[in-house]
mmCIF file of the N, C-alpha and C atoms, coordinates in Angstrom:
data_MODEL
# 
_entry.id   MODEL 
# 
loop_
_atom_site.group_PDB 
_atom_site.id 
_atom_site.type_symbol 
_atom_site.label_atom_id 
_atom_site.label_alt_id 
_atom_site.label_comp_id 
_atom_site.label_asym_id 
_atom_site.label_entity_id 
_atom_site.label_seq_id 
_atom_site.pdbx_PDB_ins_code 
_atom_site.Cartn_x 
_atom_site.Cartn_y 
_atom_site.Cartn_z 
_atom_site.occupancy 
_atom_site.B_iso_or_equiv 
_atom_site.pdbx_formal_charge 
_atom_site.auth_seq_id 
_atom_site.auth_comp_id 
_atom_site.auth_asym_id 
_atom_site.auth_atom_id 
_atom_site.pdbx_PDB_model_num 
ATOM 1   N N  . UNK A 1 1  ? -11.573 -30.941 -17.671 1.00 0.00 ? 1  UNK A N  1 
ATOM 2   C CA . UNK A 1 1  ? -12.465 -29.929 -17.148 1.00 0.00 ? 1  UNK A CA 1 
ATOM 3   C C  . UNK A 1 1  ? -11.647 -28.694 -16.791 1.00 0.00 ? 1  UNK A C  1 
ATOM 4   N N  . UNK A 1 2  ? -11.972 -27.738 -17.255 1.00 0.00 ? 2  UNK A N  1 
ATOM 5   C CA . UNK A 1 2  ? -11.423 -26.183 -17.272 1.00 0.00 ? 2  UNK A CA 1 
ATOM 6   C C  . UNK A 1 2  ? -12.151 -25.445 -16.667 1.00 0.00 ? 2  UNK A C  1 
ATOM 7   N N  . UNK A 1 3  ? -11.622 -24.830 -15.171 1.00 0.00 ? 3  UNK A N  1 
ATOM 8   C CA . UNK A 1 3  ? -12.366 -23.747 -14.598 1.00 0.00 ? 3  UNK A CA 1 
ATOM 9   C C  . UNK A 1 3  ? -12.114 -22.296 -14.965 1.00 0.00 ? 3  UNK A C  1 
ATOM 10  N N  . UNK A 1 4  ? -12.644 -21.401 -14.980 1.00 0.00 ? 4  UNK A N  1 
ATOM 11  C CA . UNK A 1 4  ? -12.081 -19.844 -15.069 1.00 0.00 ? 4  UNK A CA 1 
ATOM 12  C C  . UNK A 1 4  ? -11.255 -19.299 -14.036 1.00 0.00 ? 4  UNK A C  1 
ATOM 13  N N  . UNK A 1 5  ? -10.672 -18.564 -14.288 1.00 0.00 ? 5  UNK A N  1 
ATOM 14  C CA . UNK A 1 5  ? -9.447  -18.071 -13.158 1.00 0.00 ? 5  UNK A CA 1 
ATOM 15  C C  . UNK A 1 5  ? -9.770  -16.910 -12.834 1.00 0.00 ? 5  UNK A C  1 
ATOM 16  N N  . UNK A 1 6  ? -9.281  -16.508 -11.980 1.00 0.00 ? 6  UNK A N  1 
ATOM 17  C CA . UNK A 1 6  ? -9.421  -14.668 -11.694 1.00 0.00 ? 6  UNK A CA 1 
ATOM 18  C C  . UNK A 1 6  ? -8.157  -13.978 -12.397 1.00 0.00 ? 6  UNK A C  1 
ATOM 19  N N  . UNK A 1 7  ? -7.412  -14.848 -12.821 1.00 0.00 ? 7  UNK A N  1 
ATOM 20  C CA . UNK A 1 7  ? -6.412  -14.581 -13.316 1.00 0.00 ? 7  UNK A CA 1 
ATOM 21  C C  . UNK A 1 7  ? -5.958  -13.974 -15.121 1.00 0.00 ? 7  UNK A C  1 
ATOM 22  N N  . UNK A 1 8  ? -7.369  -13.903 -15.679 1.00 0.00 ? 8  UNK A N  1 
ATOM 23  C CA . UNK A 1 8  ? -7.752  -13.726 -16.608 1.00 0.00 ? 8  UNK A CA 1 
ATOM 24  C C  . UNK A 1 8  ? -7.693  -15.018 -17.797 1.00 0.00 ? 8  UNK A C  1 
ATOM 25  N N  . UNK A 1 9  ? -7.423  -15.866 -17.469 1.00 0.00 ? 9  UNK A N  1 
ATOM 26  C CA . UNK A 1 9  ? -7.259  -17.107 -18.203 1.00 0.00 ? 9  UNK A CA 1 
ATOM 27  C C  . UNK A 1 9  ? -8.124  -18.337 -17.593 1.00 0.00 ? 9  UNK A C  1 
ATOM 28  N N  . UNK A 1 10 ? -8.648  -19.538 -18.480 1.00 0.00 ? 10 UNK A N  1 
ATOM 29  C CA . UNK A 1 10 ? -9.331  -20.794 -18.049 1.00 0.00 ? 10 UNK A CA 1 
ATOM 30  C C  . UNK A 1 10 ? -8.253  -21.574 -17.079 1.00 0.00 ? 10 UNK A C  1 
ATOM 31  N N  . UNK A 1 11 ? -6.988  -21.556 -17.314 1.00 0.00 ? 11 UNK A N  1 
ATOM 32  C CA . UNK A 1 11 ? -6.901  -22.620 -16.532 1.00 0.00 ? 11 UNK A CA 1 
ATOM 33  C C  . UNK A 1 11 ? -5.470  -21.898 -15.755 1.00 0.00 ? 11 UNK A C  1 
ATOM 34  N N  . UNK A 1 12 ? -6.094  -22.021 -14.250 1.00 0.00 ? 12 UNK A N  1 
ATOM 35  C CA . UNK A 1 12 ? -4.667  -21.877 -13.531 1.00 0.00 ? 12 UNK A CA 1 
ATOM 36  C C  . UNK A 1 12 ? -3.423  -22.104 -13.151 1.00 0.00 ? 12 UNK A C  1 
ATOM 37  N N  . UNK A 1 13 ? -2.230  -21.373 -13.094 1.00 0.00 ? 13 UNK A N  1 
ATOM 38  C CA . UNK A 1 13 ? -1.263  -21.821 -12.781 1.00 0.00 ? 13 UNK A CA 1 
ATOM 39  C C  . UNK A 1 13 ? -0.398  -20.943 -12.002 1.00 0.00 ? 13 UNK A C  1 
ATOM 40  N N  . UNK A 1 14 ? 0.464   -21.849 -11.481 1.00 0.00 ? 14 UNK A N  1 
ATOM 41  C CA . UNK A 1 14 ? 1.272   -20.722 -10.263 1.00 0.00 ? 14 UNK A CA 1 
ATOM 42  C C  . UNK A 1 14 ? 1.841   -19.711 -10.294 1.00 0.00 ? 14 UNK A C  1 
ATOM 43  N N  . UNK A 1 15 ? 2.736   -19.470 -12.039 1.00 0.00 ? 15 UNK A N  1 
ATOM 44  C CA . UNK A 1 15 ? 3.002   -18.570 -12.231 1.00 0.00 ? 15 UNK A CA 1 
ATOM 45  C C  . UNK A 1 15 ? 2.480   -17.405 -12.601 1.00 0.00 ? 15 UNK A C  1 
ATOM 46  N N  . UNK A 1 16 ? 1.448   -17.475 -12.701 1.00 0.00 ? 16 UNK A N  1 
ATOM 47  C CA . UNK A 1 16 ? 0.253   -16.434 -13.407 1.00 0.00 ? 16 UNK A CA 1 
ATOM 48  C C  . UNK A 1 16 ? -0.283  -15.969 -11.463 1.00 0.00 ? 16 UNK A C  1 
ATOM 49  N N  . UNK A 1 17 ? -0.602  -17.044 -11.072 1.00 0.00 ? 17 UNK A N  1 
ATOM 50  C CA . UNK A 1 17 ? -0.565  -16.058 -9.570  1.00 0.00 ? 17 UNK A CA 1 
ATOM 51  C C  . UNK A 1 17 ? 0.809   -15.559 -9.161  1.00 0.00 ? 17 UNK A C  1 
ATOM 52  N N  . UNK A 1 18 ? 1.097   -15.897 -9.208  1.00 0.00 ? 18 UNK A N  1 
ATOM 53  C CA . UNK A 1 18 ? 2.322   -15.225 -8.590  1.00 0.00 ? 18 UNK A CA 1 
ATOM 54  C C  . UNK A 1 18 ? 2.772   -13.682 -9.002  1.00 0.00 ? 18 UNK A C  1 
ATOM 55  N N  . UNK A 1 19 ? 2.504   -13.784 -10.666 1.00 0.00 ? 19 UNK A N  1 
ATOM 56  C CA . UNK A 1 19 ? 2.980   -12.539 -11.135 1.00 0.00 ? 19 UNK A CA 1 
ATOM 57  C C  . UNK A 1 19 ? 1.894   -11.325 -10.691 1.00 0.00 ? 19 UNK A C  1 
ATOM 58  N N  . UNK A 1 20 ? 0.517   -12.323 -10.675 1.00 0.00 ? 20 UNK A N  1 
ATOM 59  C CA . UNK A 1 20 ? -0.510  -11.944 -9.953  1.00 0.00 ? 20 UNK A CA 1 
ATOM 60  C C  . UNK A 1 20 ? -0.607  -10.745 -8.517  1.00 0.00 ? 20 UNK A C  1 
ATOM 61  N N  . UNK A 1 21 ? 0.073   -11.847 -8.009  1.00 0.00 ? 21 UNK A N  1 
ATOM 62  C CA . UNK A 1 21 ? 0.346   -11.812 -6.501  1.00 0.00 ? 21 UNK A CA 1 
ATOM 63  C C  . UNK A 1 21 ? 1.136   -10.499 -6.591  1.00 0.00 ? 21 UNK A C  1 
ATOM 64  N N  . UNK A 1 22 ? 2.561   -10.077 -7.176  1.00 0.00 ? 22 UNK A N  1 
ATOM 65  C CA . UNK A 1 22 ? 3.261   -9.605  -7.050  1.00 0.00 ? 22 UNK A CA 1 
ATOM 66  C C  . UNK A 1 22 ? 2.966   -7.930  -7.680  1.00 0.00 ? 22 UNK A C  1 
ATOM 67  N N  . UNK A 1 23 ? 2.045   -7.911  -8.346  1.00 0.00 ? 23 UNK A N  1 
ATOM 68  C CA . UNK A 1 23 ? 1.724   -6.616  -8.797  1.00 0.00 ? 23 UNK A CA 1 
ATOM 69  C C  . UNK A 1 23 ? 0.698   -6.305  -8.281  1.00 0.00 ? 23 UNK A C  1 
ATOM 70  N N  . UNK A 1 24 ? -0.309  -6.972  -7.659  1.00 0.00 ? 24 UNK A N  1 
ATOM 71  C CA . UNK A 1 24 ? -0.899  -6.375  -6.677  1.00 0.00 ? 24 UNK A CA 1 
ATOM 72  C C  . UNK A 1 24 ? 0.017   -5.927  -5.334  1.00 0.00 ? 24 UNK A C  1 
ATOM 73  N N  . UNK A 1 25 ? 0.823   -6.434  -4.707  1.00 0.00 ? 25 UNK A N  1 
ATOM 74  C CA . UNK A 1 25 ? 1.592   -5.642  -3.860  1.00 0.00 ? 25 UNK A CA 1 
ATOM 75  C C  . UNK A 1 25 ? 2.448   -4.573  -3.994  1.00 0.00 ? 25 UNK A C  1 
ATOM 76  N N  . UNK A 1 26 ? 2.563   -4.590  -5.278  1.00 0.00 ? 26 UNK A N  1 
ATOM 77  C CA . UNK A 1 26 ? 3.402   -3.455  -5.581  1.00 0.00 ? 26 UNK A CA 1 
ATOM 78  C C  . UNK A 1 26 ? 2.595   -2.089  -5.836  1.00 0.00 ? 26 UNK A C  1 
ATOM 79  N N  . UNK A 1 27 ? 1.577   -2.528  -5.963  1.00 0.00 ? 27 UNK A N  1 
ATOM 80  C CA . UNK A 1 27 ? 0.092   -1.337  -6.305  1.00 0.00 ? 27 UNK A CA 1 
ATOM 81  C C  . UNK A 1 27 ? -0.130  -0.892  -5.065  1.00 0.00 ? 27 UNK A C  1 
ATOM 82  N N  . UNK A 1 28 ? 0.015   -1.750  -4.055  1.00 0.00 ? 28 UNK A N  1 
ATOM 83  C CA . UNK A 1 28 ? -0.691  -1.776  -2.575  1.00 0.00 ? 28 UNK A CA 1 
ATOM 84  C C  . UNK A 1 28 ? 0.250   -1.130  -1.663  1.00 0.00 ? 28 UNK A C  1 
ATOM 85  N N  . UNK A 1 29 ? 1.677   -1.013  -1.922  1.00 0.00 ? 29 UNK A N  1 
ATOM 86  C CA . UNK A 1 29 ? 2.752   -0.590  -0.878  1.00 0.00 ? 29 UNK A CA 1 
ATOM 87  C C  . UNK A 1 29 ? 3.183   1.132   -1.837  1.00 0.00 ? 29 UNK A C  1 
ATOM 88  N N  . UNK A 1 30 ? 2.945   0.984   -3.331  1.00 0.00 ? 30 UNK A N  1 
ATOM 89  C CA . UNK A 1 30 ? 2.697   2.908   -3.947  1.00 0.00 ? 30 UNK A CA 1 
ATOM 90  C C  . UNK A 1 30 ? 1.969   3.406   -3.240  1.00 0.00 ? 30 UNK A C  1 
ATOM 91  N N  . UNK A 1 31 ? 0.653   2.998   -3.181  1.00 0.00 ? 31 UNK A N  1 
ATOM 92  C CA . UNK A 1 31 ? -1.078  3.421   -2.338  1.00 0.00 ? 31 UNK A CA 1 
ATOM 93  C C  . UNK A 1 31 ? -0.425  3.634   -1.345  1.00 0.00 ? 31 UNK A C  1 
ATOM 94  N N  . UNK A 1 32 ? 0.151   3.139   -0.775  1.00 0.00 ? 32 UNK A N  1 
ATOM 95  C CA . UNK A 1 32 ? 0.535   3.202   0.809   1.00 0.00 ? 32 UNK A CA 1 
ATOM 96  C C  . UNK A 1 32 ? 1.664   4.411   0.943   1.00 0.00 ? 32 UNK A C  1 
ATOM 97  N N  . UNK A 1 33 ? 2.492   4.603   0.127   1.00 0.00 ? 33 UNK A N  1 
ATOM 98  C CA . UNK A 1 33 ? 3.554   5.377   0.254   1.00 0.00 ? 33 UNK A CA 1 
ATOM 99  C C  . UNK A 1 33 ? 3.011   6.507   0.066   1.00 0.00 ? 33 UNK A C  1 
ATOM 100 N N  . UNK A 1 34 ? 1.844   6.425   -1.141  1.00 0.00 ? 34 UNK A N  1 
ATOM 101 C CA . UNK A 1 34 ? 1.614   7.954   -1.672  1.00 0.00 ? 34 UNK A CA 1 
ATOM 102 C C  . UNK A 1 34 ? 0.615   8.191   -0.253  1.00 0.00 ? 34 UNK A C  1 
ATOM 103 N N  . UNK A 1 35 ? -0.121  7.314   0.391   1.00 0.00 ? 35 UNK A N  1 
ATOM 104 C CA . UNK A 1 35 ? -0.730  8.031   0.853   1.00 0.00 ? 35 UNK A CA 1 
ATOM 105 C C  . UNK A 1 35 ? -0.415  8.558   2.744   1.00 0.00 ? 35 UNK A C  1 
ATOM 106 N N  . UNK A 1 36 ? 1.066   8.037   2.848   1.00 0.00 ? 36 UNK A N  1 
ATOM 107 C CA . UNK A 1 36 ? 1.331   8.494   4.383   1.00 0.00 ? 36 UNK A CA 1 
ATOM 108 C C  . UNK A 1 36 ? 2.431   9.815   3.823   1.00 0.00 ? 36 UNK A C  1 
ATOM 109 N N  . UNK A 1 37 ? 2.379   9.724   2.734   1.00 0.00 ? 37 UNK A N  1 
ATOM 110 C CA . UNK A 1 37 ? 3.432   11.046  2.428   1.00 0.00 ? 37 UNK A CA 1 
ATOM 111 C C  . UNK A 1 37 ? 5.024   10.736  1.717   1.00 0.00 ? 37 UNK A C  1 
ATOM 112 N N  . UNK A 1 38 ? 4.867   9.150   1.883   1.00 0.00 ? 38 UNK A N  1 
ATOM 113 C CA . UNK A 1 38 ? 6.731   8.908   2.065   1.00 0.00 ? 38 UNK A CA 1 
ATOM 114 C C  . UNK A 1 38 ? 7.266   8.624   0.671   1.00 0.00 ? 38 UNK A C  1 
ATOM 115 N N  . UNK A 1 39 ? 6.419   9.149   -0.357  1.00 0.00 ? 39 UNK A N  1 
ATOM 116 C CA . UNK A 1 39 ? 6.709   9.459   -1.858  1.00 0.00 ? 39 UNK A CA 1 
ATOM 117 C C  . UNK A 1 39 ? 7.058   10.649  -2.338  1.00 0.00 ? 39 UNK A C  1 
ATOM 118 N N  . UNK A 1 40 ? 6.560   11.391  -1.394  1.00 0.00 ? 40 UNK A N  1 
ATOM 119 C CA . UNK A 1 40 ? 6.770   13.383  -2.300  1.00 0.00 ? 40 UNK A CA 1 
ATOM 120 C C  . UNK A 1 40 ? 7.744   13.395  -2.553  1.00 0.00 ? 40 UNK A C  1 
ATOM 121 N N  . UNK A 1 41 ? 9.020   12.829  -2.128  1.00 0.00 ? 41 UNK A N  1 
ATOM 122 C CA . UNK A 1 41 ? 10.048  13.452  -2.909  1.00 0.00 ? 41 UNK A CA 1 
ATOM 123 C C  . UNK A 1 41 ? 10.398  12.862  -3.837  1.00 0.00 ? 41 UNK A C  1 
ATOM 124 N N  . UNK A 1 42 ? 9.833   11.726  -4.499  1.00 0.00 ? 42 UNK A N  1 
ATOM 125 C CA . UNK A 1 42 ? 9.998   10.837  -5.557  1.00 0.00 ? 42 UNK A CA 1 
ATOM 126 C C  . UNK A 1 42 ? 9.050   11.781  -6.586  1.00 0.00 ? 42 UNK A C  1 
ATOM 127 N N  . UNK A 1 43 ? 7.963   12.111  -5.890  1.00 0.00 ? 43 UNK A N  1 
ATOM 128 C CA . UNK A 1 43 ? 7.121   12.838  -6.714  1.00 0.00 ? 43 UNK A CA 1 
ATOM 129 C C  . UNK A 1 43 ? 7.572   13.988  -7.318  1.00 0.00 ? 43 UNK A C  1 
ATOM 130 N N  . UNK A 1 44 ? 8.367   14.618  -6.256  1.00 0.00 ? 44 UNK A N  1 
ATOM 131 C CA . UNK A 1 44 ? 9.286   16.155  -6.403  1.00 0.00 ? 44 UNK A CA 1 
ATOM 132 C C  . UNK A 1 44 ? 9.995   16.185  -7.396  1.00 0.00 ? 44 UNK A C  1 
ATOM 133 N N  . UNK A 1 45 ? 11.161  14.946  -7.974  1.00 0.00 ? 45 UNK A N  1 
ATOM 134 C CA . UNK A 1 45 ? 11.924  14.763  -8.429  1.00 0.00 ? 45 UNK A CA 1 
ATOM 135 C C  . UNK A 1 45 ? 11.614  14.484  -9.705  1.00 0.00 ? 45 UNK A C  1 
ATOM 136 N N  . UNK A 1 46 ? 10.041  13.744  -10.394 1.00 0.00 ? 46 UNK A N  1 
ATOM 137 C CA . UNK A 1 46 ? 9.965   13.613  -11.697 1.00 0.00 ? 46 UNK A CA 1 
ATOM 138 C C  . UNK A 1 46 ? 9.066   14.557  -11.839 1.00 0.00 ? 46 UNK A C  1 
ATOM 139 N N  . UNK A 1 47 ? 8.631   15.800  -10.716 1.00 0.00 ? 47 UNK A N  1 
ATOM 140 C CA . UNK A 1 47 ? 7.963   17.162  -11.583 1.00 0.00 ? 47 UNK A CA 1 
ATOM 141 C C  . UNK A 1 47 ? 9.122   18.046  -11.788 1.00 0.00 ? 47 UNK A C  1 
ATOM 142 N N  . UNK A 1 48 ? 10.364  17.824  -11.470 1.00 0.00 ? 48 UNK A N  1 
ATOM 143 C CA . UNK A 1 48 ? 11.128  18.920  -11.524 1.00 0.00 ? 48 UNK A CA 1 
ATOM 144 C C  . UNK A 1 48 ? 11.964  18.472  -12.839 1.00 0.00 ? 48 UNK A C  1 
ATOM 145 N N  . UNK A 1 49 ? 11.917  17.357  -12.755 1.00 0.00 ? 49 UNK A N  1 
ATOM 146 C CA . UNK A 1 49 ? 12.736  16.948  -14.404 1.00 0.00 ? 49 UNK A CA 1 
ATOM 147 C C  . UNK A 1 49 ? 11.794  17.151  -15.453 1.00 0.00 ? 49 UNK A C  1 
ATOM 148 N N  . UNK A 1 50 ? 10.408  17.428  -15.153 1.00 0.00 ? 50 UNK A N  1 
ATOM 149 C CA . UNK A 1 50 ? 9.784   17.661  -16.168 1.00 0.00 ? 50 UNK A CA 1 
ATOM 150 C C  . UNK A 1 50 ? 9.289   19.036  -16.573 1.00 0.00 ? 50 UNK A C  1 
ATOM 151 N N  . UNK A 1 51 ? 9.912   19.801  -15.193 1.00 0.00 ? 51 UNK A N  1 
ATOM 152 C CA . UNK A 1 51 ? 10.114  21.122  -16.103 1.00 0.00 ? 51 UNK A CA 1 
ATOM 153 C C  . UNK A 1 51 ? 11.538  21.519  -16.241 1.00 0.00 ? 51 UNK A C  1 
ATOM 154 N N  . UNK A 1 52 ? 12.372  21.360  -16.540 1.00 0.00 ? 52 UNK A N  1 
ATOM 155 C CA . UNK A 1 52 ? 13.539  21.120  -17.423 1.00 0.00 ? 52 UNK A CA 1 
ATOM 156 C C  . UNK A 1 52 ? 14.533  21.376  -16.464 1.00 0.00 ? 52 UNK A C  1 
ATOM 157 N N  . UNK A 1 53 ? 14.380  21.296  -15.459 1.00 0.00 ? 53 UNK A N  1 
ATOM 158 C CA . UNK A 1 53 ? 15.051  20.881  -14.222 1.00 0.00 ? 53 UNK A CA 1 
ATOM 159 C C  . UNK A 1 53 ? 16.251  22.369  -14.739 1.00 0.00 ? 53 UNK A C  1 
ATOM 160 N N  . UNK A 1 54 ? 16.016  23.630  -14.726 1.00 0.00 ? 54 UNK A N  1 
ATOM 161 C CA . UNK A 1 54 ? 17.490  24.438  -14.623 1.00 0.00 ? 54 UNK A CA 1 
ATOM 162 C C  . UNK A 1 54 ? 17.688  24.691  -13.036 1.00 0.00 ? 54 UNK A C  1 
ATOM 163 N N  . UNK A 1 55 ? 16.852  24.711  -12.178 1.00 0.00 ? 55 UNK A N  1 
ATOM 164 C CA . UNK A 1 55 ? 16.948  25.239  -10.616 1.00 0.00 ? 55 UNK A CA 1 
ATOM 165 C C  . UNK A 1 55 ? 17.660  24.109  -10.079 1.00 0.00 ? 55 UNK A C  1 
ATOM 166 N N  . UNK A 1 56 ? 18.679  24.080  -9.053  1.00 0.00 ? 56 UNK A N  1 
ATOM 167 C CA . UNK A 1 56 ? 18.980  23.527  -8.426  1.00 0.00 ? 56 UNK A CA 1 
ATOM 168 C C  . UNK A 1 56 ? 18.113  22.190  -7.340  1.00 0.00 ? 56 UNK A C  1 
ATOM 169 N N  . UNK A 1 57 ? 18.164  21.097  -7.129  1.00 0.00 ? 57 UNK A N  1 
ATOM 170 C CA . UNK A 1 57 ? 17.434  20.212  -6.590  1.00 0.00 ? 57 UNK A CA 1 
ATOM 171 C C  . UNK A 1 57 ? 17.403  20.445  -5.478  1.00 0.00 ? 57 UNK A C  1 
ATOM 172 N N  . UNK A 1 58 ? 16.702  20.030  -4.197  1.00 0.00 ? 58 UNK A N  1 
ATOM 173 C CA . UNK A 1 58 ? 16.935  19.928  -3.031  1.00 0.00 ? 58 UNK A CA 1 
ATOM 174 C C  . UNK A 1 58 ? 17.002  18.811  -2.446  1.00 0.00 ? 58 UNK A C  1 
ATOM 175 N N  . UNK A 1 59 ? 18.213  18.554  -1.239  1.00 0.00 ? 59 UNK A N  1 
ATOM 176 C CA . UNK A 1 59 ? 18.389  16.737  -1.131  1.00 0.00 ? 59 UNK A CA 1 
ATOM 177 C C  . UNK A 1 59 ? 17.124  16.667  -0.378  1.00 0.00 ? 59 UNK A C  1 
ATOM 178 N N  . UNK A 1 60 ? 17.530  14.860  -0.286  1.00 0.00 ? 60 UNK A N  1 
ATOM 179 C CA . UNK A 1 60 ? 16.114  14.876  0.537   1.00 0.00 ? 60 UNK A CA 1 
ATOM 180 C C  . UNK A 1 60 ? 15.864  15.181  2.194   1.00 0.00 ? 60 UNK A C  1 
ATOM 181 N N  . UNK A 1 61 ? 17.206  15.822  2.559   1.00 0.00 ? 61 UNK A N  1 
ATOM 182 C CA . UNK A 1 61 ? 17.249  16.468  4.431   1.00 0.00 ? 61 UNK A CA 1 
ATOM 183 C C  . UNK A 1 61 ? 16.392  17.693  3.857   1.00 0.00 ? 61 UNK A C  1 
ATOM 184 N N  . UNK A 1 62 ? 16.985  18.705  2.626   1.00 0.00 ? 62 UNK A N  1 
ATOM 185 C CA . UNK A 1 62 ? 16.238  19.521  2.837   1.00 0.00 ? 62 UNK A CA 1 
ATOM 186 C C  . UNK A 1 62 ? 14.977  19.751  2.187   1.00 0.00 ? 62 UNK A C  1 
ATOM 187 N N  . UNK A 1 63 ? 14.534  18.795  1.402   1.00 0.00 ? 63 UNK A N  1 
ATOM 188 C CA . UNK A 1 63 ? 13.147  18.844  0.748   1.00 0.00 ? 63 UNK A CA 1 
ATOM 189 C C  . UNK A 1 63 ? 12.637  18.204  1.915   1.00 0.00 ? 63 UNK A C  1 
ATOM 190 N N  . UNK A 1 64 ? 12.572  17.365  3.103   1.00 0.00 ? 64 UNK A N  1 
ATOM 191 C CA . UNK A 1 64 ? 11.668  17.222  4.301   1.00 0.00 ? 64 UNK A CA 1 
ATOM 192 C C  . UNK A 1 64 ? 11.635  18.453  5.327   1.00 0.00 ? 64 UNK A C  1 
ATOM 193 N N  . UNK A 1 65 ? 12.899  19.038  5.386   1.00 0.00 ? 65 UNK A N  1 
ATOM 194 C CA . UNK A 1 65 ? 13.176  20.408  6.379   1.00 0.00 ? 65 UNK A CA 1 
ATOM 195 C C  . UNK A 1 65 ? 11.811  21.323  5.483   1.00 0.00 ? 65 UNK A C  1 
ATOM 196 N N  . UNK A 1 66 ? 11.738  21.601  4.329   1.00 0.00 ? 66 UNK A N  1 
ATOM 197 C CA . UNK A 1 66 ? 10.947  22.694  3.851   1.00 0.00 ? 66 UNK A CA 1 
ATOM 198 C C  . UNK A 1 66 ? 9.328   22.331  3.522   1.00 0.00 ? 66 UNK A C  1 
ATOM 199 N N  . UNK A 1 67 ? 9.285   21.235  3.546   1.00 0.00 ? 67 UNK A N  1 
ATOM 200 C CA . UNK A 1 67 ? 7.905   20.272  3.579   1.00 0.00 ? 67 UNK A CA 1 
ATOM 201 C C  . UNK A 1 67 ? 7.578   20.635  4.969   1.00 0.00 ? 67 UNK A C  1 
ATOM 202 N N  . UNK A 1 68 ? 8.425   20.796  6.047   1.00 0.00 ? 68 UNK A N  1 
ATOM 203 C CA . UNK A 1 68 ? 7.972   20.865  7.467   1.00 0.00 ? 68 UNK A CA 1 
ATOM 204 C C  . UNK A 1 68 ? 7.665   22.460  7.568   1.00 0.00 ? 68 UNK A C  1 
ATOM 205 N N  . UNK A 1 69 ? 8.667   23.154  7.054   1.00 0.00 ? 69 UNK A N  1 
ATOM 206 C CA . UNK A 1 69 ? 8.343   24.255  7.284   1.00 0.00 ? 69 UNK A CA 1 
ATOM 207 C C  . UNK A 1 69 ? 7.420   25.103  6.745   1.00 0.00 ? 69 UNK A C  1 
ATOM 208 N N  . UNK A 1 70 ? 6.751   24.572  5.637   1.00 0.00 ? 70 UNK A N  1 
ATOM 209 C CA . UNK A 1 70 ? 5.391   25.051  4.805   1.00 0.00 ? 70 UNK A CA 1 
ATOM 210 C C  . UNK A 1 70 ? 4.150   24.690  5.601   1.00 0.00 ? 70 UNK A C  1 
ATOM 211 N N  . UNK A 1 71 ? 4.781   23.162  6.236   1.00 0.00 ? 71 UNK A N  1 
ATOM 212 C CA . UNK A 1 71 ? 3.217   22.545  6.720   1.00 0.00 ? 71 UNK A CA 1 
ATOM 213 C C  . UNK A 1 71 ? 2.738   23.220  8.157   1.00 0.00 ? 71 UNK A C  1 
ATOM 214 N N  . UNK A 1 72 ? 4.039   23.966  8.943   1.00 0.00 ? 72 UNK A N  1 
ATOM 215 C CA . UNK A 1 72 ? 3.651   24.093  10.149  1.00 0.00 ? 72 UNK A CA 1 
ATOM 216 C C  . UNK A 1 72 ? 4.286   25.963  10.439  1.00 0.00 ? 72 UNK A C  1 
ATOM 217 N N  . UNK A 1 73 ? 4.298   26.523  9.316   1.00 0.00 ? 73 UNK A N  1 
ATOM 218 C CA . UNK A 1 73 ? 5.006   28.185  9.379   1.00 0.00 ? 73 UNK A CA 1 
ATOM 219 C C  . UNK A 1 73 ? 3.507   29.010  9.689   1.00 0.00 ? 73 UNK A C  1 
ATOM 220 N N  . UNK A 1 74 ? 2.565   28.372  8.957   1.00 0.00 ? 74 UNK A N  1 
ATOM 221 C CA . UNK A 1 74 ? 1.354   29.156  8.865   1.00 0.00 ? 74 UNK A CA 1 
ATOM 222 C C  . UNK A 1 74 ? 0.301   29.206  10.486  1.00 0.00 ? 74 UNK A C  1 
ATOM 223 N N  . UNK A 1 75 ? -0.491  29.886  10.917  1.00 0.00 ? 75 UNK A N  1 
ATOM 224 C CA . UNK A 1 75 ? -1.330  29.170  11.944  1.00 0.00 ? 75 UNK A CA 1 
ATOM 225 C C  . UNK A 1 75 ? -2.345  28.079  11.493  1.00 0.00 ? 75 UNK A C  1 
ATOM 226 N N  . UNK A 1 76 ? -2.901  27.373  12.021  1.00 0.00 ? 76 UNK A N  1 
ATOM 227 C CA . UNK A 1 76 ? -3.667  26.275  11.747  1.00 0.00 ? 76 UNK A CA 1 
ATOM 228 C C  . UNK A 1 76 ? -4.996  26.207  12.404  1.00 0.00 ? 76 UNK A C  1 
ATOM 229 N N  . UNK A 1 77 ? -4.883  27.300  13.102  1.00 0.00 ? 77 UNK A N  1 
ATOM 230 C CA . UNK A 1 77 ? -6.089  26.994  14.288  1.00 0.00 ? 77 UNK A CA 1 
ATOM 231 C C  . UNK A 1 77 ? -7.067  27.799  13.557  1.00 0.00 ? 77 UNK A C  1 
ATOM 232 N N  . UNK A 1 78 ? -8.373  27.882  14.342  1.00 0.00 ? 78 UNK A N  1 
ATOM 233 C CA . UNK A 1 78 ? -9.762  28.473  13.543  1.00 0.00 ? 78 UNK A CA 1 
ATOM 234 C C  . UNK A 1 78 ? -10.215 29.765  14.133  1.00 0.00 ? 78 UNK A C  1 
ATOM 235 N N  . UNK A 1 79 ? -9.161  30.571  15.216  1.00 0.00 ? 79 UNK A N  1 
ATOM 236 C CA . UNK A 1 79 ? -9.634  31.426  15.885  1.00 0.00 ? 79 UNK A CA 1 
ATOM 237 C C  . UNK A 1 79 ? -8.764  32.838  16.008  1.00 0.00 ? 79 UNK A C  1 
# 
């Protein structure tokens, strides 16, 4: 007797969860990175190689120093 799996196959096995298991967390901790911020400079780094990278890089002290200073140079308030 053969049940269906969620795993995309009839019959289960550990390694198929597992690999399972393991790429859903890896989906789940990107989501997470991209979304508290703690990727931009990963992000920074393959838009700048993809425009042919001639400008100089910025490390990552000062690509957070200038991330801060964009996010908080401007006023913010509504009045």
């Amino acid at each position: 007797m053969s049940h269906a799996s969620a795993f995309g196959g009839t019959n289960f096995s550990l390694s198929s969860f597992i690999r399972w298991t393991l790429r859903a967390m890896r989906f789940t901790w990107r989501g997470l990175r991209e979304w508290c911020g703690d990727a931009a400079y990963e992000r920074y780094l393959r838009s700048a190689r993809e425009r042919s990278g001639t400008h100089d890089l910025l490390s990552p002290t000062d690509f957070y120093v200038e991330q801060l200073d964009r996010r908080y140079s401007r006023p913010n308030r509504c009045c």
